[in-house]
C-alpha positions in Angstrom: 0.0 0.0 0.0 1.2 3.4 -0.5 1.2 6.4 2.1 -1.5 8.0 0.4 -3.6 5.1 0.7 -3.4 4.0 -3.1 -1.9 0.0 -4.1 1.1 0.1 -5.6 1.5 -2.3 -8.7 2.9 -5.8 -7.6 6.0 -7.2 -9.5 6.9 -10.7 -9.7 10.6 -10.7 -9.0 11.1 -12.6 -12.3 9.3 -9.4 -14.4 12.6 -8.4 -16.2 10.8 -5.3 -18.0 8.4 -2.6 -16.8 6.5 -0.5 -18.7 6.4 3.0 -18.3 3.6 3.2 -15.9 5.0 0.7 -13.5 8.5 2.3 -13.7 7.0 5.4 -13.0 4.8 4.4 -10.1 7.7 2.4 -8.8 10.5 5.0 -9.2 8.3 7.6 -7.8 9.9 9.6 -11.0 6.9 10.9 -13.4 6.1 9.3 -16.7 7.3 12.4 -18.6 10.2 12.9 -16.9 11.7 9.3 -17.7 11.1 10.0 -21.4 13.3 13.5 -21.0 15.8 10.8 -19.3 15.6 8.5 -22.3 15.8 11.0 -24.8 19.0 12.4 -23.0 20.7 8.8 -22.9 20.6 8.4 -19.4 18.2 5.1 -19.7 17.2 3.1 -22.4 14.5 1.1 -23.3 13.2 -1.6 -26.0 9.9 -0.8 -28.5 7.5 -4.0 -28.4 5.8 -4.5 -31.8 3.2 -1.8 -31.1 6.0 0.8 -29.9 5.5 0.5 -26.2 8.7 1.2 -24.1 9.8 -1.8 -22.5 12.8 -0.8 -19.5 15.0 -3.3 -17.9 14.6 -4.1 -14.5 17.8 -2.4 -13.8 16.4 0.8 -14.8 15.2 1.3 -11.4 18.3 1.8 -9.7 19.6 4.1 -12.8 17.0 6.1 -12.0 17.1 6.2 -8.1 20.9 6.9 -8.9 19.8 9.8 -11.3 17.6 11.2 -8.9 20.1 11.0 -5.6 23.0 12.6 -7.8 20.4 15.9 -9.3 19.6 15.7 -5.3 23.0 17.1 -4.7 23.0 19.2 -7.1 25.3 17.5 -10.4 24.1 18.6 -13.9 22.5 15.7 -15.7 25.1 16.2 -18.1 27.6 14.5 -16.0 25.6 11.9 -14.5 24.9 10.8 -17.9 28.7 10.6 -19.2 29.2 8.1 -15.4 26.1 6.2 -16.4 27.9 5.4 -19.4 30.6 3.6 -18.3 27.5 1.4 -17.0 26.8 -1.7 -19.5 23.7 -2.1 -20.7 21.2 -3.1 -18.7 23.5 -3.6 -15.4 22.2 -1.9 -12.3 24.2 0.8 -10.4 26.0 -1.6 -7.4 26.9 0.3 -4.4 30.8 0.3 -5.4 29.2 2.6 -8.6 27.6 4.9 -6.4 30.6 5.0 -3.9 33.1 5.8 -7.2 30.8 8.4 -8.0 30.7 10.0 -4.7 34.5 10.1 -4.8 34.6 12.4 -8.0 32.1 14.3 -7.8 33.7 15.1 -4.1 35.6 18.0 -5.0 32.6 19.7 -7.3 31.0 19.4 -4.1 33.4 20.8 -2.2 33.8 23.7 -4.4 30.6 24.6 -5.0 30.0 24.5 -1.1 32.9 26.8 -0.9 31.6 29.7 -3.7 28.2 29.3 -1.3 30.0 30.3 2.0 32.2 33.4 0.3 28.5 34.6 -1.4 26.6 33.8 2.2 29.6 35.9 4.0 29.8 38.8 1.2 26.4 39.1 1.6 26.6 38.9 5.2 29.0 41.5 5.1 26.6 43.9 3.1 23.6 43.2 5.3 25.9 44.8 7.9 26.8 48.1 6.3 23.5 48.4 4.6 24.1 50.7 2.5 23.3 48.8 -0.5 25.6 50.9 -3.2 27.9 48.3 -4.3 29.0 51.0 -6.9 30.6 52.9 -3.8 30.6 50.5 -1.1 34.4 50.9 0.4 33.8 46.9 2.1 32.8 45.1 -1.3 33.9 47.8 -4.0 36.2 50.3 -3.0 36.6 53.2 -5.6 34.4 50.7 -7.9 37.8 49.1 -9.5 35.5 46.4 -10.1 34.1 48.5 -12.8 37.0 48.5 -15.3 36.6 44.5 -15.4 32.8 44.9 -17.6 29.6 43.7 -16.3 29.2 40.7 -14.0 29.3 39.6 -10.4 33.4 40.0 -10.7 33.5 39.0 -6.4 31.0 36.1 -6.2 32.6 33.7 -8.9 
């Protein structure tokens, strides 16, 4: 039964393929959103005679492994280029998520860094509140920040 009160769809444990529907309602991960998926090579799936999309059962995990790594914030870009060292139709095992979580470690770190320096700059304004970051001697002294064109110049 599902929290909301609803059945959820019963697979035998032999069922090698789901259809979109049972994916879906398995995954938790809507119907259209597992076609974007597809048609950005992150999962595949077979056509049956009368086109229907047929996934592996190993889908399942591709996707929960999708959704935990956009969770954290990495583009689907690069979860799509680590999914392909993935054969087909193998299942993410937990050495392939723990590989992943060592790369994608230092993105992490650095993007966790850029949010601190923006969260203490900002911090720093909220302070002097005097919200002219054209003459603001904390942030922009003598706006030399000017000469380098438009752009957040301090926050990257």
């Amino acid at each position: 039964m599902l929290a909301g009160g609803g059945m959820t769809t019963a697979l035998p444990w032999q069922a090698e393929e789901l259809t979109i529907g049972e994916l879906a309602e398995r995954s938790g991960v809507p119907a259209s959103a597992l076609r974007f998926y597809e048609r950005q090579g992150l999962i595949g799936s077979r056509r049956t005679s009368g086109n229907q999309r047929r996934y592996h059962r190993s889908t399942l995990r591709k996707v929960a492994f999708i959704r935990a790594s956009q969770s954290v914030g990495i583009p689907l870009s690069v979860i799509g280029e680590v999914l392909g060292f993935l054969p087909e139709n193998v299942a993410p095992t937990r050495e392939f998520w723990l590989r992943a979580a060592e790369c994608w470690n230092a993105e992490l770190n650095g993007r966790i860094a850029r949010l601190e320096r923006m969260r203490d700059l900002f911090t720093e304004c909220v302070g002097c509140g005097c919200l002219s970051f054209e003459q603001c001697g904390l942030v922009n002294p003598q706006d030399v920040l000017g000469s380098q064109g438009p752009g957040p110049h301090r926050l990257r």
